[in-house]
Backbone atoms as SQL, in Angstrom:
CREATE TABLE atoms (id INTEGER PRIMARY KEY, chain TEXT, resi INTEGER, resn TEXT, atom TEXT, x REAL, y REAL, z REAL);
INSERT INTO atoms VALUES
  (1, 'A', 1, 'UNK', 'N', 5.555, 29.292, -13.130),
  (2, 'A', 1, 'UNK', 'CA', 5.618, 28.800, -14.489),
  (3, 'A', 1, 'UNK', 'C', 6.957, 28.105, -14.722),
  (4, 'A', 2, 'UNK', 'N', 6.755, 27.041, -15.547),
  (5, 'A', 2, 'UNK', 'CA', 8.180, 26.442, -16.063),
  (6, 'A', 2, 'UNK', 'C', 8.577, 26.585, -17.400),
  (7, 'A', 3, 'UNK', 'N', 9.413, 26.431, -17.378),
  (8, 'A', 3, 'UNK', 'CA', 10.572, 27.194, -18.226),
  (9, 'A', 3, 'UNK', 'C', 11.127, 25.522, -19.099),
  (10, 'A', 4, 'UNK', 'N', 11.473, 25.414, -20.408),
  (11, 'A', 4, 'UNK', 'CA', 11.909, 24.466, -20.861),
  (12, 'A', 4, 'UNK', 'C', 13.051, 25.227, -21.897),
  (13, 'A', 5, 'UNK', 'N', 14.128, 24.432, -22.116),
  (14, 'A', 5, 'UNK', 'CA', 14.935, 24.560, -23.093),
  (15, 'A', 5, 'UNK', 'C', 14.427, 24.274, -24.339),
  (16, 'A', 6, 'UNK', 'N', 14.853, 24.790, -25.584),
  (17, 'A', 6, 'UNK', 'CA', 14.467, 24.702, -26.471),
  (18, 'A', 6, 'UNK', 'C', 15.331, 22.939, -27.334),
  (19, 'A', 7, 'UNK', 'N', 16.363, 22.964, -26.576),
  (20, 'A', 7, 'UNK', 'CA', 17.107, 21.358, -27.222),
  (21, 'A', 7, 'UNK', 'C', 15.717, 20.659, -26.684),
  (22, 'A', 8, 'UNK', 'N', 15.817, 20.704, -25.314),
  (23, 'A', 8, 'UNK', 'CA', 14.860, 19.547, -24.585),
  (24, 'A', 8, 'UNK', 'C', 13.471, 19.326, -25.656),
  (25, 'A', 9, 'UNK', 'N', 12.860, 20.870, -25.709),
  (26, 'A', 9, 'UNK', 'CA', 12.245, 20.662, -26.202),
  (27, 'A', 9, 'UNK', 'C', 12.156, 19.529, -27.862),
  (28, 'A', 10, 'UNK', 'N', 13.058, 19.994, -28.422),
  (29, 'A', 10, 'UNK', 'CA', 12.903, 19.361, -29.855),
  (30, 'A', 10, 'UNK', 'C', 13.560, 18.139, -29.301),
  (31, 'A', 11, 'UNK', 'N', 14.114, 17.454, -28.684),
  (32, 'A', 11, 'UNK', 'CA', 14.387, 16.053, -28.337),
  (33, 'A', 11, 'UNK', 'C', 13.233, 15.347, -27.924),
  (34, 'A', 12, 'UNK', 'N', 12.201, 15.904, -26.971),
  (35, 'A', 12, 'UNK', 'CA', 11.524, 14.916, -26.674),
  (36, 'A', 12, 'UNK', 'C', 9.803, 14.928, -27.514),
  (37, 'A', 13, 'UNK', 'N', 9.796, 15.894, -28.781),
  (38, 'A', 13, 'UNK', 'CA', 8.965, 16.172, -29.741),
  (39, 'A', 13, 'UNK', 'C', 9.654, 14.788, -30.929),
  (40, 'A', 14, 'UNK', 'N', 10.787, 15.214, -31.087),
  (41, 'A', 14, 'UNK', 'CA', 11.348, 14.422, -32.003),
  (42, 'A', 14, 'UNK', 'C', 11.192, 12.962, -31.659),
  (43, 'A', 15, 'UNK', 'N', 11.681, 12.566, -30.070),
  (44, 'A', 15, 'UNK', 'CA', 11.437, 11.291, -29.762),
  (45, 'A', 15, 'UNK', 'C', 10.156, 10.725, -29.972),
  (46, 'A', 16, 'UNK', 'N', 9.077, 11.575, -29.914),
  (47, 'A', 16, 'UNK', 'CA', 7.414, 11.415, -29.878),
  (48, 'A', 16, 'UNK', 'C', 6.958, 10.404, -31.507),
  (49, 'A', 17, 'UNK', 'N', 7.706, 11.896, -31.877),
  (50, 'A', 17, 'UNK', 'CA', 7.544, 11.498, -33.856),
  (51, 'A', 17, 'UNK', 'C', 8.142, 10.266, -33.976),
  (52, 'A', 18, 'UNK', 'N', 9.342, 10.091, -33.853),
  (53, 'A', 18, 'UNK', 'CA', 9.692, 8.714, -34.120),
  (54, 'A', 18, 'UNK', 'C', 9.249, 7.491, -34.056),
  (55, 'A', 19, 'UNK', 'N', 8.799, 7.613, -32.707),
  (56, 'A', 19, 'UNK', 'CA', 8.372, 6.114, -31.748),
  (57, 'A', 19, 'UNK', 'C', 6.387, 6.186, -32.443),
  (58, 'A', 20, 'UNK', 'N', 6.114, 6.997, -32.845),
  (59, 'A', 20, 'UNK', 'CA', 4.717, 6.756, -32.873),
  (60, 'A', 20, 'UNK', 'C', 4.411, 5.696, -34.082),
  (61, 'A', 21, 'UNK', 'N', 3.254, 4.764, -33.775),
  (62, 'A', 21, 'UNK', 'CA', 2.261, 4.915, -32.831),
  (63, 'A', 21, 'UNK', 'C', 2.383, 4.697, -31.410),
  (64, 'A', 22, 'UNK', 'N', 3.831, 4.214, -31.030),
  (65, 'A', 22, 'UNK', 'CA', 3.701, 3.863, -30.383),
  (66, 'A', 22, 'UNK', 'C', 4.467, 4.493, -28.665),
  (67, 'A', 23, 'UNK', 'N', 4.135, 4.859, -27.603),
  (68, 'A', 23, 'UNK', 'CA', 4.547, 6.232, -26.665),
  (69, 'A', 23, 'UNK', 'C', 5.950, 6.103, -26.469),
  (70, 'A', 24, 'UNK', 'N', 6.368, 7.647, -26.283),
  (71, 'A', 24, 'UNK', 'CA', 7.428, 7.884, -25.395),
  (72, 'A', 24, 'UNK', 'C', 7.498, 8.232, -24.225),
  (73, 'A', 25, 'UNK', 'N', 8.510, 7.635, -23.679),
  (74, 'A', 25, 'UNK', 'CA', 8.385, 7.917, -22.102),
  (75, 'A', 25, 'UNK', 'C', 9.871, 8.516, -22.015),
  (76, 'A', 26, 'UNK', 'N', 10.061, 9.793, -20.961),
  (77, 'A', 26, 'UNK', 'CA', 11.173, 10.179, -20.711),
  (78, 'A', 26, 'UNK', 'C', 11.088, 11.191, -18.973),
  (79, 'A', 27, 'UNK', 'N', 12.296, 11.744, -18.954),
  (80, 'A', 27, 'UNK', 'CA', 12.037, 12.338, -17.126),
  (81, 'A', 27, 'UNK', 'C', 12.502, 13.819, -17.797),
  (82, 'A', 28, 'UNK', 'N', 12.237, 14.610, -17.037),
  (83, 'A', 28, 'UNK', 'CA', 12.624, 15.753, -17.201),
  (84, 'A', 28, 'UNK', 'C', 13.790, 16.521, -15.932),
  (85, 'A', 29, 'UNK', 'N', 14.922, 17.044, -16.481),
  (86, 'A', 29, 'UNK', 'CA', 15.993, 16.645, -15.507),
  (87, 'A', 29, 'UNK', 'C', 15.893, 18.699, -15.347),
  (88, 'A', 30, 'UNK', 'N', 16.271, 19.222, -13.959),
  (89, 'A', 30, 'UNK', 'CA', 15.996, 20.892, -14.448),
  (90, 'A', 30, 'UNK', 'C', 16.841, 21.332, -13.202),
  (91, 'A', 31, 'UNK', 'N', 16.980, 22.657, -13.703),
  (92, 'A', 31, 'UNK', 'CA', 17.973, 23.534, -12.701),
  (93, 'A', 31, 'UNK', 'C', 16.720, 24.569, -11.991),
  (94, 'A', 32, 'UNK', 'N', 16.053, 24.478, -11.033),
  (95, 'A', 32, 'UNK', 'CA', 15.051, 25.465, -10.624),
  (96, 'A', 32, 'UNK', 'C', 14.123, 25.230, -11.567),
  (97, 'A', 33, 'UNK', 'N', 13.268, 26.076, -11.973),
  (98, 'A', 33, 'UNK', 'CA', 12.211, 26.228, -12.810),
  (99, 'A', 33, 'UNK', 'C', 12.603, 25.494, -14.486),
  (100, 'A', 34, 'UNK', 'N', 13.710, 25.649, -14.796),
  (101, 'A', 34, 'UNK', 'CA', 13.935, 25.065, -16.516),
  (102, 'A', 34, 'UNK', 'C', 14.344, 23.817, -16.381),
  (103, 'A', 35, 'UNK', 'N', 13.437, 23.344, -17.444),
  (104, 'A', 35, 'UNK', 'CA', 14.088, 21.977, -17.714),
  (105, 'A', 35, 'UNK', 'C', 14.840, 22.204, -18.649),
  (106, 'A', 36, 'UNK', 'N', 16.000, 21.469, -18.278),
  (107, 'A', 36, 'UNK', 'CA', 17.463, 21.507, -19.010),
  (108, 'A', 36, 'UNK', 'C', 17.784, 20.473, -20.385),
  (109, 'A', 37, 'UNK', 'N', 16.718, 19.433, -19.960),
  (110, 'A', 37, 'UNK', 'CA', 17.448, 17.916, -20.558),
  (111, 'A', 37, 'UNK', 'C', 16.346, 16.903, -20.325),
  (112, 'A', 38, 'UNK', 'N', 16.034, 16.220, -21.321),
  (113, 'A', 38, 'UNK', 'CA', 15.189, 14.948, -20.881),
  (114, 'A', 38, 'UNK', 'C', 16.004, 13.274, -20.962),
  (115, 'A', 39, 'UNK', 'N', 15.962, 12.686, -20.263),
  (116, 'A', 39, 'UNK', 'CA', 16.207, 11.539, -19.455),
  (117, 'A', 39, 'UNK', 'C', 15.789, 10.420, -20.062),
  (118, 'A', 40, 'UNK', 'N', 16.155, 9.682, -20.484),
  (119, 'A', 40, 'UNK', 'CA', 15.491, 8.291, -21.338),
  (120, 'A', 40, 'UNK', 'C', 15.951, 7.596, -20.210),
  (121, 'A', 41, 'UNK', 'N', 15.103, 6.967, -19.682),
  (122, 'A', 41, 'UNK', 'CA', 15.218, 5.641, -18.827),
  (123, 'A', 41, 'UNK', 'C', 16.135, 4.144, -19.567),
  (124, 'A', 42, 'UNK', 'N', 16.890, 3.667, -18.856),
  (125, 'A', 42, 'UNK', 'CA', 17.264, 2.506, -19.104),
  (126, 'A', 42, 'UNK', 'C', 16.233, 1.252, -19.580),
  (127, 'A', 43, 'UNK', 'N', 16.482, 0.446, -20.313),
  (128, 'A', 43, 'UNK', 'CA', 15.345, -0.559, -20.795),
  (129, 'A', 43, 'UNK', 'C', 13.931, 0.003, -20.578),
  (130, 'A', 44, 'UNK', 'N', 13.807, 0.924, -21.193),
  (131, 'A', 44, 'UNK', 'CA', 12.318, 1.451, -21.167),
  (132, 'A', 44, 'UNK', 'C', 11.914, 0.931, -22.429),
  (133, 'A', 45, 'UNK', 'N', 10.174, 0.399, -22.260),
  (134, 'A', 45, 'UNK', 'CA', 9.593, -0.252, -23.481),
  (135, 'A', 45, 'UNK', 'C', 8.507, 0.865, -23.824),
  (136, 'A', 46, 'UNK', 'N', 8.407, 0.934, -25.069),
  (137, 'A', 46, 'UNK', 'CA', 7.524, 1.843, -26.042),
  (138, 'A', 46, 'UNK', 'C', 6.489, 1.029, -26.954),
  (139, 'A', 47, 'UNK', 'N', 5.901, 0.897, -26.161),
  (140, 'A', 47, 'UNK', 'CA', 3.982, 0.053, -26.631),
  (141, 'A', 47, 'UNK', 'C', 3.429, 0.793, -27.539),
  (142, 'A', 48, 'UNK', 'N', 2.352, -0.005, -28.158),
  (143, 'A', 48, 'UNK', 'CA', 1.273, 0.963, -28.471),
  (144, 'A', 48, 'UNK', 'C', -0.160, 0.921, -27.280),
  (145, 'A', 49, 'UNK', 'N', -0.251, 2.234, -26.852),
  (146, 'A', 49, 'UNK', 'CA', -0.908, 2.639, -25.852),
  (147, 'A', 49, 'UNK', 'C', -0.439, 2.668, -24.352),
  (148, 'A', 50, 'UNK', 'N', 1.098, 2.256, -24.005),
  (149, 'A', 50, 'UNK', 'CA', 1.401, 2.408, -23.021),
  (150, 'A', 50, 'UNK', 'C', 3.163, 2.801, -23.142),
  (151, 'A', 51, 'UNK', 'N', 3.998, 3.214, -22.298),
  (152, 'A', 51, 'UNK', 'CA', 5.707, 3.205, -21.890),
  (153, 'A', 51, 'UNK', 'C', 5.816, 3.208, -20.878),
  (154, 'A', 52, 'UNK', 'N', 6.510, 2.117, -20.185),
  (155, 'A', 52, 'UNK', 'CA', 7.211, 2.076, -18.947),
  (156, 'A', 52, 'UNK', 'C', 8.586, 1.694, -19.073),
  (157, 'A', 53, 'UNK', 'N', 9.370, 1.516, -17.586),
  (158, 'A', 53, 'UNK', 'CA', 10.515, 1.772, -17.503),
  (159, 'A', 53, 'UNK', 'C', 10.731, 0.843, -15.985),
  (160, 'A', 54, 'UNK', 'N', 11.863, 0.514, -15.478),
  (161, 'A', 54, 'UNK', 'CA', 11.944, -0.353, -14.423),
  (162, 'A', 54, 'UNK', 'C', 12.494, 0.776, -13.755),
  (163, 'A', 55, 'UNK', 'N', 12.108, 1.398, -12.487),
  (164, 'A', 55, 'UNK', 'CA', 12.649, 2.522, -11.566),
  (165, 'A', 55, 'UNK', 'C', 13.438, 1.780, -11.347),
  (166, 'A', 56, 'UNK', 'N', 14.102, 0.917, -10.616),
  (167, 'A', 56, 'UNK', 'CA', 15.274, 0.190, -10.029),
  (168, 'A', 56, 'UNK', 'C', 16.101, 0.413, -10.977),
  (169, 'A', 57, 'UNK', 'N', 16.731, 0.814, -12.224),
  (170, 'A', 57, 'UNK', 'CA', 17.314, 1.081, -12.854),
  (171, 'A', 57, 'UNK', 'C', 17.750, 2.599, -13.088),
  (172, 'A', 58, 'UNK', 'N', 16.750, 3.588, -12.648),
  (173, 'A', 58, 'UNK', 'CA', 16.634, 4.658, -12.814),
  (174, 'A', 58, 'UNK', 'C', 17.851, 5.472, -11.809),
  (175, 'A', 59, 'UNK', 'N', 18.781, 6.086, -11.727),
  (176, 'A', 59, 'UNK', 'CA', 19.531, 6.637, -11.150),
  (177, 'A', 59, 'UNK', 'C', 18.817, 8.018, -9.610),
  (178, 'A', 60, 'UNK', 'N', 19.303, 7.678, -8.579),
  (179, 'A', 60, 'UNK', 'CA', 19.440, 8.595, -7.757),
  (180, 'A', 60, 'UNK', 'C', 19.239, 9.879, -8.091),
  (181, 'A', 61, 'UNK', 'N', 18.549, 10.876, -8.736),
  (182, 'A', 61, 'UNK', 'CA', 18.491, 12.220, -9.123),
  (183, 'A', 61, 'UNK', 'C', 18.344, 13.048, -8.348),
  (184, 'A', 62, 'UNK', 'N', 18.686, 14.054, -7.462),
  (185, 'A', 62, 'UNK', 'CA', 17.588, 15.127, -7.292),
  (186, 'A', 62, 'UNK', 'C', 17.289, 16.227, -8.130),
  (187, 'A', 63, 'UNK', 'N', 18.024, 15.645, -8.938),
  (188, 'A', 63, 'UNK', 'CA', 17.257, 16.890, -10.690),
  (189, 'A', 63, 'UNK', 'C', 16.189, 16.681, -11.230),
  (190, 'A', 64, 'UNK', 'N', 15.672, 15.585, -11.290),
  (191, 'A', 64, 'UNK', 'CA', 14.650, 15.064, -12.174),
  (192, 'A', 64, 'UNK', 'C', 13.537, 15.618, -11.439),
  (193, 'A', 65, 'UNK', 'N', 12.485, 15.967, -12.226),
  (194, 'A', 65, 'UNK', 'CA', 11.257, 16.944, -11.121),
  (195, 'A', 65, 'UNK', 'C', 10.314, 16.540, -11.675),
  (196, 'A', 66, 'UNK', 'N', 10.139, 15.374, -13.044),
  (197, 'A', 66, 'UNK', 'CA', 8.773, 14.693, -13.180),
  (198, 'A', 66, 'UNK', 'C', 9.223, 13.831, -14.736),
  (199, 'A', 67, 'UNK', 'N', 7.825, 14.261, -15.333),
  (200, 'A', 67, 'UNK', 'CA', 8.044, 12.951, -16.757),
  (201, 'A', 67, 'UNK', 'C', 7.376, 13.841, -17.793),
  (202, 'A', 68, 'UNK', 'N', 8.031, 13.233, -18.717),
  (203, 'A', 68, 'UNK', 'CA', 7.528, 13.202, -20.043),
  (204, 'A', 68, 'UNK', 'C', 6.654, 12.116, -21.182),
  (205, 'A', 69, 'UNK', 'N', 5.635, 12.048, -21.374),
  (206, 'A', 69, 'UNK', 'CA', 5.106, 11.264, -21.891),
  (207, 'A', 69, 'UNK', 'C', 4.102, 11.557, -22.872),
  (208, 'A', 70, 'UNK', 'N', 4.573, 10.501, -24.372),
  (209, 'A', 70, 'UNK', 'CA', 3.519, 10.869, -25.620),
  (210, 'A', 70, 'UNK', 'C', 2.294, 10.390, -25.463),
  (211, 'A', 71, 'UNK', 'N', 1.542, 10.603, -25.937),
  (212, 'A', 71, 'UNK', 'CA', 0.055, 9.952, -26.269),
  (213, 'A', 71, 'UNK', 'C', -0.176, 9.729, -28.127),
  (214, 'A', 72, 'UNK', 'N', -0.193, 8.866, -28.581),
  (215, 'A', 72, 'UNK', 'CA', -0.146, 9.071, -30.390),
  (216, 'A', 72, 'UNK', 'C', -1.447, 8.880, -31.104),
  (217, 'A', 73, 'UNK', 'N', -2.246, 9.987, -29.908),
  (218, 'A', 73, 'UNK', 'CA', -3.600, 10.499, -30.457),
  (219, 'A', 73, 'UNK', 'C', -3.408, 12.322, -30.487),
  (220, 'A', 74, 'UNK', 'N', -4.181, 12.992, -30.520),
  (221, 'A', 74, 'UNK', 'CA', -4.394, 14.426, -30.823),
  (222, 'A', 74, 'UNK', 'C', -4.503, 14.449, -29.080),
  (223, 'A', 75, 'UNK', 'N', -4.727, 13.592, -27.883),
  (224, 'A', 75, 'UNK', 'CA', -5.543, 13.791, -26.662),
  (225, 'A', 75, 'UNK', 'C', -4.236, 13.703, -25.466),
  (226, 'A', 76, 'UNK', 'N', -4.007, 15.075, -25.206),
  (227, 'A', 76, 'UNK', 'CA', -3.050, 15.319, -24.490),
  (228, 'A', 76, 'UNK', 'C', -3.602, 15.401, -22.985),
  (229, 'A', 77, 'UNK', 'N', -4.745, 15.148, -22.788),
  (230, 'A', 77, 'UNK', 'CA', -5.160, 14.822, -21.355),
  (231, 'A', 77, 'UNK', 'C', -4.653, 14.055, -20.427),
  (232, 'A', 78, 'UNK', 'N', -4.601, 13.852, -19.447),
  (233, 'A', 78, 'UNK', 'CA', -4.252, 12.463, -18.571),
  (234, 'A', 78, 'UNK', 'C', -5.304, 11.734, -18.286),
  (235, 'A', 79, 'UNK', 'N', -4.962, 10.397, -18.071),
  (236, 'A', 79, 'UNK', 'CA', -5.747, 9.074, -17.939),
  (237, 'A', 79, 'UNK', 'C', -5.828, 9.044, -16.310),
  (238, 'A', 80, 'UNK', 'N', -6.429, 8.415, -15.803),
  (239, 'A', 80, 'UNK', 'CA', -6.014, 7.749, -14.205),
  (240, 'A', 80, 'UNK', 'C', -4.881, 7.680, -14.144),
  (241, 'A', 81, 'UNK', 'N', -4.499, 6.423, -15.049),
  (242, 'A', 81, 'UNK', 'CA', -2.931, 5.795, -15.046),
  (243, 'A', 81, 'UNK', 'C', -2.289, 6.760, -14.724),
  (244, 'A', 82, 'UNK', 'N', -2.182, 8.216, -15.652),
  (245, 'A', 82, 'UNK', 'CA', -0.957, 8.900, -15.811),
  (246, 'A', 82, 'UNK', 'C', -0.808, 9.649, -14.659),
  (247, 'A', 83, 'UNK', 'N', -2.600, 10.148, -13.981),
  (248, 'A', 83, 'UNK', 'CA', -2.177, 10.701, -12.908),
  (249, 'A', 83, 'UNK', 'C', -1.894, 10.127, -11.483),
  (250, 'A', 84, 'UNK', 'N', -2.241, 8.658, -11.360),
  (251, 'A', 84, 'UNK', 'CA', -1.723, 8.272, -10.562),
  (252, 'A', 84, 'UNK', 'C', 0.062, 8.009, -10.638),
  (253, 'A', 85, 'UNK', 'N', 0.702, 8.207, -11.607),
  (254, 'A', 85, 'UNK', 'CA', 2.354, 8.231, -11.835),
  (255, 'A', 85, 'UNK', 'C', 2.668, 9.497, -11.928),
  (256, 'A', 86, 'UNK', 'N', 1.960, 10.530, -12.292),
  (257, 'A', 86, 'UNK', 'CA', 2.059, 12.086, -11.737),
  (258, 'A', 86, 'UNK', 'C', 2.551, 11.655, -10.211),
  (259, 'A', 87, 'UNK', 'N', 2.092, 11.589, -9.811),
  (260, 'A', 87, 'UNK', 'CA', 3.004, 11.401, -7.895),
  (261, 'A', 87, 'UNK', 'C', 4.224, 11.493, -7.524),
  (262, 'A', 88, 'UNK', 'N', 4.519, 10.662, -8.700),
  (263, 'A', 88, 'UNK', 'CA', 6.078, 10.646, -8.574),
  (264, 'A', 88, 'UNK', 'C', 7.335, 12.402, -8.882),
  (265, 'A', 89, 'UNK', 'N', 6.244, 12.903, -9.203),
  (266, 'A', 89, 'UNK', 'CA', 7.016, 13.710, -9.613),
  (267, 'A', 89, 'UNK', 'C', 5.984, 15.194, -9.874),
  (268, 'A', 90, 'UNK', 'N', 6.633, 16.624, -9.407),
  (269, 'A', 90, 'UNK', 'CA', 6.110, 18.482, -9.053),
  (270, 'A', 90, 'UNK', 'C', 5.153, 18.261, -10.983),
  (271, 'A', 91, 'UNK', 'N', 6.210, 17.787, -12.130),
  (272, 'A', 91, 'UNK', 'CA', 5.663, 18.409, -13.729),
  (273, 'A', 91, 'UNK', 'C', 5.886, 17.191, -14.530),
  (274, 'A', 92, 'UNK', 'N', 4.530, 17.528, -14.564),
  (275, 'A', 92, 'UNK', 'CA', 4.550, 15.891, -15.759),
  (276, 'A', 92, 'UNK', 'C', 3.744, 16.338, -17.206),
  (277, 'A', 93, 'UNK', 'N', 4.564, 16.261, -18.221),
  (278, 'A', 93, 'UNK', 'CA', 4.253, 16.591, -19.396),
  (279, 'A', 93, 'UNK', 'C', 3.468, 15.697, -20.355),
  (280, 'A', 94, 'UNK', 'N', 2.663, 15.992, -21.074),
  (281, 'A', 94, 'UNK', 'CA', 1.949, 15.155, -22.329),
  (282, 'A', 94, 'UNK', 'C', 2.192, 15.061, -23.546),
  (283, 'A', 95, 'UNK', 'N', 2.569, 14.533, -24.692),
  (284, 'A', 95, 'UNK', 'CA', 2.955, 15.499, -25.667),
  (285, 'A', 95, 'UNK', 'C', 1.330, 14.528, -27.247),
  (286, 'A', 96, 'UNK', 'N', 1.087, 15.283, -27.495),
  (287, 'A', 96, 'UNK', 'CA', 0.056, 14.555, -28.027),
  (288, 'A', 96, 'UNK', 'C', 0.418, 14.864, -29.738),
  (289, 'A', 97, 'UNK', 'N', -0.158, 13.934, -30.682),
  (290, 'A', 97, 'UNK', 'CA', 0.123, 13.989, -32.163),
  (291, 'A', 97, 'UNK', 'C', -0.422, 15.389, -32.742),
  (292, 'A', 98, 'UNK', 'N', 0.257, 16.155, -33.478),
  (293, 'A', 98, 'UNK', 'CA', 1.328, 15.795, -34.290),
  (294, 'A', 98, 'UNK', 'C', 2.700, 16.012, -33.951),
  (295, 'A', 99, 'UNK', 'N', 3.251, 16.512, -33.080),
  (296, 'A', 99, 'UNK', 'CA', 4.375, 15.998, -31.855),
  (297, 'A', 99, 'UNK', 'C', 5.657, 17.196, -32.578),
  (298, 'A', 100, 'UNK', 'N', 4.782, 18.431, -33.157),
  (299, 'A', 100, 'UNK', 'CA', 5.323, 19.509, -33.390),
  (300, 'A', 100, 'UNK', 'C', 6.023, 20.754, -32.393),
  (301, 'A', 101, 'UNK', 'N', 5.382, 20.892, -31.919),
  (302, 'A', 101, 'UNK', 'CA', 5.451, 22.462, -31.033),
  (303, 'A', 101, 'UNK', 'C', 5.170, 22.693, -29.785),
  (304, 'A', 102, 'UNK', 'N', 5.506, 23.700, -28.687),
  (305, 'A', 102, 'UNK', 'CA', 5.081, 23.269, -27.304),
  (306, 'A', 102, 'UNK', 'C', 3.390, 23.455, -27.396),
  (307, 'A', 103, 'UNK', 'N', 2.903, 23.610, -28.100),
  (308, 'A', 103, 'UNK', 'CA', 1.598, 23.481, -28.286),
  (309, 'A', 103, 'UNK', 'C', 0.875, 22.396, -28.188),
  (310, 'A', 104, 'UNK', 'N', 1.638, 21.720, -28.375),
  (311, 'A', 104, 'UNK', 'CA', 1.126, 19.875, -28.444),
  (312, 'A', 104, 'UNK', 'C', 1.185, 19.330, -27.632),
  (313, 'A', 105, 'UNK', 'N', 1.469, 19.666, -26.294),
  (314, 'A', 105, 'UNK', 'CA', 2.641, 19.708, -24.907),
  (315, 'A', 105, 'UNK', 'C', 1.103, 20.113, -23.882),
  (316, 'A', 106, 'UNK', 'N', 0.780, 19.256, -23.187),
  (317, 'A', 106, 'UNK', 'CA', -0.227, 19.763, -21.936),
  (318, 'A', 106, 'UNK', 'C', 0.949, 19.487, -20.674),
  (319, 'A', 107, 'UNK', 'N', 0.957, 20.472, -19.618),
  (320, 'A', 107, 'UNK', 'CA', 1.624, 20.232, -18.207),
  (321, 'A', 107, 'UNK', 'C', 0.696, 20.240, -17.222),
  (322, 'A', 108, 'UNK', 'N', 1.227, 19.429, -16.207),
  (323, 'A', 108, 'UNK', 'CA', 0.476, 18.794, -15.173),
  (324, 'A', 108, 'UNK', 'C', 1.213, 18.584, -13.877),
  (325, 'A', 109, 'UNK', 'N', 0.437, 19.334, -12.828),
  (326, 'A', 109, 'UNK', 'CA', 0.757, 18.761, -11.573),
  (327, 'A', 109, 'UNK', 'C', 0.516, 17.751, -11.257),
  (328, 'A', 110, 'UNK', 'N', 1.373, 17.343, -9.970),
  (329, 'A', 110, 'UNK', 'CA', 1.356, 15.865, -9.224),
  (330, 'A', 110, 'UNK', 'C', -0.420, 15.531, -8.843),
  (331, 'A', 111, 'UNK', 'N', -1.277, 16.535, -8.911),
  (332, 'A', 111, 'UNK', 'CA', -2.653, 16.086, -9.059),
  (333, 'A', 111, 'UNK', 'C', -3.358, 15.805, -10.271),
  (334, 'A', 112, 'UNK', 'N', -2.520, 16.608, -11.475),
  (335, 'A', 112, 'UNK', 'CA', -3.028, 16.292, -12.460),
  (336, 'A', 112, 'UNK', 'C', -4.260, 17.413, -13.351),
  (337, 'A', 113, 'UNK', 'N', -3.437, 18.890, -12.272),
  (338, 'A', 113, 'UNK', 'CA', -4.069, 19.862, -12.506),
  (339, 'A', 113, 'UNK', 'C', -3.147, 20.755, -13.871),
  (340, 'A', 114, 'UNK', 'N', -4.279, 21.456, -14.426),
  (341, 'A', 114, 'UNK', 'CA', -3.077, 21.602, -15.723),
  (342, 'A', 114, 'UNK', 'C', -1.955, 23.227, -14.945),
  (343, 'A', 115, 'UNK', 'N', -0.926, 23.479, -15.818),
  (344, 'A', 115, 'UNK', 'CA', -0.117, 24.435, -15.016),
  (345, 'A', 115, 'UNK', 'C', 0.607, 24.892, -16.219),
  (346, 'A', 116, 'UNK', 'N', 1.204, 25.722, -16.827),
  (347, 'A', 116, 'UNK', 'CA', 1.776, 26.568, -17.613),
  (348, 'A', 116, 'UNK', 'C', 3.083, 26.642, -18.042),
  (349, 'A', 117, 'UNK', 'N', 3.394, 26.345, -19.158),
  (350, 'A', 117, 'UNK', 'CA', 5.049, 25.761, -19.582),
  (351, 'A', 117, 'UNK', 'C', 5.052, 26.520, -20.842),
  (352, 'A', 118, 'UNK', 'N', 7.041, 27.354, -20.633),
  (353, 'A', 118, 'UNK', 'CA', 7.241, 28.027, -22.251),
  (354, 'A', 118, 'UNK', 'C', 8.383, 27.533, -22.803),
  (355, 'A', 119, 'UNK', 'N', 9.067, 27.768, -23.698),
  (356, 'A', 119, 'UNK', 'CA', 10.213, 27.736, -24.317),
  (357, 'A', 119, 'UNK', 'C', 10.743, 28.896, -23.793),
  (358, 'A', 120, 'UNK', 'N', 11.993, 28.480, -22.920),
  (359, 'A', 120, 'UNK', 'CA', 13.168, 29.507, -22.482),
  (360, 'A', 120, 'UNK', 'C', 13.927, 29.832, -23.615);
């Protein structure tokens, strides 16, 4: 199970709320099991219905252990898309409207299988 901070948490809920309708995209940066901190990519664009980011910009990590990403519907599922960019990374998060609580929050393995996340 993973473990999230409670800042992280309300940073990348808060980022959700803001940017909607339109997504957030962010990385999740962690010490072992907790994520510590989420990661805003350099020139990352926030669409409606999509966020990307130019990896070539993205820094060397070996902290970063996956992504964060809104959906600014109620549907915290993954798409193809998302799970084919699951790859990149062990935990890839969803965060779906109303972009409140880790409740709103689906986690996902690099297959895109769901997996279990709390507030540390």
């Amino acid at each position: 199970m993973h473990r999230i901070r409670k800042e992280a948490l309300e940073f990348m809920l808060g980022a959700s709320r803001s940017l909607h309708p339109r997504e957030f995209i962010g990385f999740l940066r962690a010490e072992g099991d907790l994520i510590t901190e989420i990661i805003v990519p350099p020139a990352a664009l926030y669409g409606h219905g999509f966020a990307s980011h130019q990896e070539y910009l993205m820094p060397i990590d070996s902290t970063l252990i996956g992504s964060v990403h809104s959906h600014p519907s109620a549907n915290n599922r993954p798409s193809q898309q998302d799970i084919n960019f699951f790859a990149k990374g062990k935990l890839n998060l969803i965060i779906a409207r109303p972009y409140q609580t880790i409740n709103d929050i689906a986690a996902y393995d690099q297959a895109g299988k769901p997996v279990e996340i709390e507030t540390a």
